[in-house]
FIVOKOL-374397 format. One record per residue: x, y, z of N, C-alpha, C in turn. Coordinates in steps of 0.05 Angstrom, whole numbers, plus 32768, in hexadecimal, padded with zeros to 4 digits. Example, Ala and Ser with C-alpha at 12.3 -4.5 7.8 and 13.67 -1.06 7.14 Angstrom:
REM FIVOKOL-374397
81087F8E809C80F67FA6809C81087FBE809C 81017FD3808E81117FEB808F81028001809D 
This chain:
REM FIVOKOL-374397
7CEF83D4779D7D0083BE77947D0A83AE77AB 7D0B838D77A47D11837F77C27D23836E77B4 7D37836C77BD7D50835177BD7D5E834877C3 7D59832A77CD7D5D831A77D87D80831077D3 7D96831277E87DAE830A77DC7DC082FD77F1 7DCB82E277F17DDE82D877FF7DF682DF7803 7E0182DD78197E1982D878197E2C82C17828 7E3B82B8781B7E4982A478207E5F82AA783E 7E56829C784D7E6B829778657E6B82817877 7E838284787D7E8B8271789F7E82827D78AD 7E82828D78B07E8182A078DA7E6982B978D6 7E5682B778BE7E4282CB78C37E4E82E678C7 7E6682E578BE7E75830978C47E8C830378AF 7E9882F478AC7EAA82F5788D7E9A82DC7875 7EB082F3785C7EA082EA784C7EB082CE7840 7EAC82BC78377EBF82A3782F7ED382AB781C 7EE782AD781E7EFA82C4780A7F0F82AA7801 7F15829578127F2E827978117F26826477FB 7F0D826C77EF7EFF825477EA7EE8825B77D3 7EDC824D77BC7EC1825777B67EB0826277C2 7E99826D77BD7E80826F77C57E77825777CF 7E75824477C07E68822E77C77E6D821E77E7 7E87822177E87E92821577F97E90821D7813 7E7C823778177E73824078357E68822D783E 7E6D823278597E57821D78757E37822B786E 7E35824A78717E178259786C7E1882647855 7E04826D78527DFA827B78407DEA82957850 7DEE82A678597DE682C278667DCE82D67851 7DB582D6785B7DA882DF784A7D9582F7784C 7D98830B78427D95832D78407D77832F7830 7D64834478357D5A834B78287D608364781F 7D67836E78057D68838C78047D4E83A077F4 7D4B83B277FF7D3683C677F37D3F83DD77EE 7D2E83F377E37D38840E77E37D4284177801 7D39841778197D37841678337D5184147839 7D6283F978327D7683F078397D7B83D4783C 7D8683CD784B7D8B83A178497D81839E786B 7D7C8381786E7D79837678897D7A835B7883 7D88835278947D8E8337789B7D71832878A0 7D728310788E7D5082F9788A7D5C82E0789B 7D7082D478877D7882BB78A17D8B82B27898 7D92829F78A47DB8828B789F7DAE8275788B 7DB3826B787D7DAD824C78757DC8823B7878 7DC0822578707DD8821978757DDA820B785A 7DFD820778547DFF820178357E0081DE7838 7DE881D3782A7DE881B478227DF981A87818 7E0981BA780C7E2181B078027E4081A8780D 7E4181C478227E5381C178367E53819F7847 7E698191784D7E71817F78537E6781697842 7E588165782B7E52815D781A7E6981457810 7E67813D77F57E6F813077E17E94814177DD 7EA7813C77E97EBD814877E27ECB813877CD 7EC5813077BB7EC7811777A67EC6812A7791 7EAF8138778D7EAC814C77787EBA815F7777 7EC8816E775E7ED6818177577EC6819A7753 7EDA81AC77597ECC81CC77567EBB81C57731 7EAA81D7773A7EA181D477177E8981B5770E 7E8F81AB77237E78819377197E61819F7725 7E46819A770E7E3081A1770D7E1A81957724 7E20817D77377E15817C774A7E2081857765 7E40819977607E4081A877767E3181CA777E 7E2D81D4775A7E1281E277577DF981DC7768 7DFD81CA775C7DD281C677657DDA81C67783 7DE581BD77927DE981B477AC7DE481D177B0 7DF581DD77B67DF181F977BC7DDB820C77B7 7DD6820E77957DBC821677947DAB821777A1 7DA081F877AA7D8881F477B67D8A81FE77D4 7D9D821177E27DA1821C77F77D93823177F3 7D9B823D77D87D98825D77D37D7E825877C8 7D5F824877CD7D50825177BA7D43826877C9 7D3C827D77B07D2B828E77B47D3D82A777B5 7D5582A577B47D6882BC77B67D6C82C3779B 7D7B82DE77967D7682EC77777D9482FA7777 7DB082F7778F7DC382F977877DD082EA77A0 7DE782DF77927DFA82D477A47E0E82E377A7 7E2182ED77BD7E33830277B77E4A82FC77C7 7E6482F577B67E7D82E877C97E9282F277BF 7EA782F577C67EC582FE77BC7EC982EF77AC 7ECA82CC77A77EDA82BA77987EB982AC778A 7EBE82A577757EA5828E77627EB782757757 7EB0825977587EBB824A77497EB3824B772C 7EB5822E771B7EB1822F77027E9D822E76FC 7E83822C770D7E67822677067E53823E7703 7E6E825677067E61826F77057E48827876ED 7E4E826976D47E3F826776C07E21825A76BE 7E28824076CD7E0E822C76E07DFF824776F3 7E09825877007DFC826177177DF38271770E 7DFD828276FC7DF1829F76E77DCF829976E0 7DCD827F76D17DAB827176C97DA5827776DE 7DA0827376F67D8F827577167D96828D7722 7DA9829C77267DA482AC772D7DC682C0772B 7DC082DE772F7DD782F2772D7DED82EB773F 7E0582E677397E1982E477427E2E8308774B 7E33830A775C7E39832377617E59831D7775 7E72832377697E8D8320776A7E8F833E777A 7E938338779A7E9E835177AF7EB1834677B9 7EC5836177AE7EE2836777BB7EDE837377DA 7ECF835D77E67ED7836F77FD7EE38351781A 7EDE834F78357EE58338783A7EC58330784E 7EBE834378507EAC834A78707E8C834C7861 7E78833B786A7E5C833D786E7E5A835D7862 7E5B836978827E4F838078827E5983987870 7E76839678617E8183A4784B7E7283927835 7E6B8385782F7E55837B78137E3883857810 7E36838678317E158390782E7E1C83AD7829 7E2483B3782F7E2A83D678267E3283DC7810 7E4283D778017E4D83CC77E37E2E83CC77DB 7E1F83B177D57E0383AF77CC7DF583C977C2 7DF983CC77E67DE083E277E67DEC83F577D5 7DF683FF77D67E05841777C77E08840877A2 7DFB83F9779C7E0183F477817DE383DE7777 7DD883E4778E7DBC83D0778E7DB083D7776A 7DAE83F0775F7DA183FB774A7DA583DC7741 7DC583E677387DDB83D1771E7DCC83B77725 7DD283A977367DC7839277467DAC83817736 7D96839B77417D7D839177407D798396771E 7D8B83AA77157D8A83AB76E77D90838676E4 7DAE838D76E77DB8836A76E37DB0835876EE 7D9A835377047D91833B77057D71833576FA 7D69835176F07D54834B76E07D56834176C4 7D72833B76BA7D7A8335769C7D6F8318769D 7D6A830776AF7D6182EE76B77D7B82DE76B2 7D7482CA76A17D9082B2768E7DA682C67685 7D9C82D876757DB682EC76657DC183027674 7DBA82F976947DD0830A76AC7DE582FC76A8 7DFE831476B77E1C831176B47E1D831776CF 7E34830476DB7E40831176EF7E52832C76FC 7E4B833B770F7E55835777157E6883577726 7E7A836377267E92836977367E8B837F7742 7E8A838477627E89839577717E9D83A17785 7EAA83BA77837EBE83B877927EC483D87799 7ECD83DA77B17ED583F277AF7EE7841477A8 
């Protein structure tokens, strides 16, 4: 089993906790396996410094972002705006109580099963709360 999952940050070591998901500078991106996780690469969010005109919840601050994450199969942040429903269609949304990168990737791993069930539901995935 392999999957692919972002995380939202400023500083590549916390996780964006002040703010949406969306609203990270990166997007930090993991591959995980039975094995364990390893860091693939940083992207940078297209959306970040963007259009500040638009309100949380408008559907072209989705796509903006989206098109950062293609090819990823969970996004995983403490806070989601209202587009959480928009983001569910493309891909698993995964809600960690934690503040830190490296406390999410461990979180994951330790719950990867759940993870990789609910994001195979495709469209009729729900978002997961992960926490310790």
């Amino acid at each position: 089993m392999e999957v692919l999952v972002a995380f939202s940050t400023h500083d590549g070591e916390n996780l964006v906790t002040d703010d949406h998901a969306g609203m990270a500078k990166y997007f930090d991106v993991y591959r995980f396996t039975d094995d364990g996780a390893e860091f693939i690469e940083r992207r940078e969010n297209s959306k970040y410094g963007g259009d500040e005109s638009m309100k949380h919840g408008d559907p072209q601050k989705a796509k903006k972002s989206l098109s950062a994450l293609e090819g990823v199969d969970v996004w995983a942040n403490p806070r989601f705006g209202p587009n959480l429903p928009r983001l569910l269609k493309k891909l698993l949304c995964v809600v960690v109580r934690v503040k830190t990168i490296e406390e999410a990737v461990e979180l994951l791993r330790d719950n990867l099963d759940a993870v990789a069930e609910e994001c195979a539901k495709g469209e009729a995935r729900k978002h997961l709360v992960l926490q310790r």
